[in-house]
C-alpha positions as CSV (number, residue, x, y, z in Angstrom):
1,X,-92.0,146.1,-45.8
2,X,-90.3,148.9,-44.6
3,X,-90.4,153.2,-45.1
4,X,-88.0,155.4,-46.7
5,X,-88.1,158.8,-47.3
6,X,-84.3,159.3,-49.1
7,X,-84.3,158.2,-52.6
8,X,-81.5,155.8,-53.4
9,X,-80.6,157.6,-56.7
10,X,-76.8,156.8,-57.5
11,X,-76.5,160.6,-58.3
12,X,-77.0,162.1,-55.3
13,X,-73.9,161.8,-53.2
14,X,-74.6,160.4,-49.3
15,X,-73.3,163.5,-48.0
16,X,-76.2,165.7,-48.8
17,X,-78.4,165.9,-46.0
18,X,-81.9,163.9,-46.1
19,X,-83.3,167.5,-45.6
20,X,-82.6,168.6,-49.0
21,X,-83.1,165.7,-50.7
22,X,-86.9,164.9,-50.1
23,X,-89.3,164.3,-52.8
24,X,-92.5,166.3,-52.2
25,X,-94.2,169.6,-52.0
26,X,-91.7,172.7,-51.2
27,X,-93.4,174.9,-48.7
28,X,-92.9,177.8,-47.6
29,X,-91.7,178.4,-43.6
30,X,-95.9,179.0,-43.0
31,X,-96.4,175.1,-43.0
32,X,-95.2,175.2,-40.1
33,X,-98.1,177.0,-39.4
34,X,-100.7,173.8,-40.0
35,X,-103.6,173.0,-37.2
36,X,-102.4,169.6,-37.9
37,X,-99.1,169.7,-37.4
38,X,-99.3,172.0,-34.4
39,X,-102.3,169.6,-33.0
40,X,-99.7,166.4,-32.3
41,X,-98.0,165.8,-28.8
42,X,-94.6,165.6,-29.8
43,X,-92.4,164.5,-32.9
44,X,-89.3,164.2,-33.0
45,X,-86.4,166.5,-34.4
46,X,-83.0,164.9,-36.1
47,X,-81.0,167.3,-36.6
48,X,-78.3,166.3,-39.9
49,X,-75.7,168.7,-38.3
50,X,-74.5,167.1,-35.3
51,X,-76.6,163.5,-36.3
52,X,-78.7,164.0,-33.1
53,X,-82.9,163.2,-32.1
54,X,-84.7,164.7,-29.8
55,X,-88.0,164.9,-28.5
56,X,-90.3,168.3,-29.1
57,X,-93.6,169.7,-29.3
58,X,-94.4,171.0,-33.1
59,X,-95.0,174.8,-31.0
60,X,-91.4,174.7,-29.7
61,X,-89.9,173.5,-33.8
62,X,-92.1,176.1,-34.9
63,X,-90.5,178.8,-32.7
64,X,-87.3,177.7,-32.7
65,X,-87.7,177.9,-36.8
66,X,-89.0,181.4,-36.8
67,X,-86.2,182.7,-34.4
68,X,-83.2,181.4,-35.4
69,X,-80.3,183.8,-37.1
70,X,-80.2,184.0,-40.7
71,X,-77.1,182.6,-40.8
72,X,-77.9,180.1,-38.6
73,X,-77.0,176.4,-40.5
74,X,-79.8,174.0,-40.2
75,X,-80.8,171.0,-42.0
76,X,-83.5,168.7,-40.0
77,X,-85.7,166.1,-40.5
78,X,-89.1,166.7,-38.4
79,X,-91.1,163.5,-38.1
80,X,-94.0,161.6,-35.8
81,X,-93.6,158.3,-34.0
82,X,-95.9,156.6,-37.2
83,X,-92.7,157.8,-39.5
84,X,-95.4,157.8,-42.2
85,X,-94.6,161.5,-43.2
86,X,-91.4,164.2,-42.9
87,X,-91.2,167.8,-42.9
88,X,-87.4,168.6,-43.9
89,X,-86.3,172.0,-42.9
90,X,-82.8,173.3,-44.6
91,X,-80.1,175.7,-44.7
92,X,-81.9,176.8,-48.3
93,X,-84.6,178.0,-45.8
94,X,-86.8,175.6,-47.6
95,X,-89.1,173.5,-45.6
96,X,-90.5,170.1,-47.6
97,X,-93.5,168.0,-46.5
98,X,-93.3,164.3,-47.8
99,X,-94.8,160.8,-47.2
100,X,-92.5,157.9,-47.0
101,X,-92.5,155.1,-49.6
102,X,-93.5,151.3,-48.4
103,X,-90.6,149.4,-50.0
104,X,-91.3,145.9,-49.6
105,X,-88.0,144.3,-48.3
């Protein structure tokens, strides 16, 4: 058994980032906003751009979030060490909450 959070769908080309692809509920940038979410330790932050993970505390995506330029191109994937759940942020300034399917192997 394994997770996935992109959908295989032979109509979406590979080059759209995970971000904007997420099935789930389209929130606006206040969900970043959540007790829970703001509650962990750390997640970590993969960035689609330049393909890149790091380590962060949900305060620091949050402000980081807020702050950046309008212009400013992002498309991330925000996610805890479980991998059971995603928060994709994109250059839409969308943000997306999801759970990740158990796909059995």
């Amino acid at each position: 058994m394994h997770l996935v959070f992109r959908d295989k769908n032979k109509d979406i080309n590979a080059i759209v980032p995970t971000a904007c692809v997420l099935k789930g509920a389209t929130e606006s940038p206040n969900a970043l906003d959540k007790s829970d979410f703001l509650r962990l330790k750390e997640v970590y932050f993969y960035s689609e751009r330049d393909q890149s993970l790091r380590e962060s505390s949900p305060k620091d995506i949050r402000k980081y979030y807020k702050n950046k330029s309008p212009w400013e191109y992002i498309d991330a994937c925000v996610f805890d060490k479980s991998m059971t759940w995603c928060i994709g942020l994109t250059h839409h300034g969308y943000i997306t909450y999801t759970e990740s399917e158990r796909v059995p192997e």
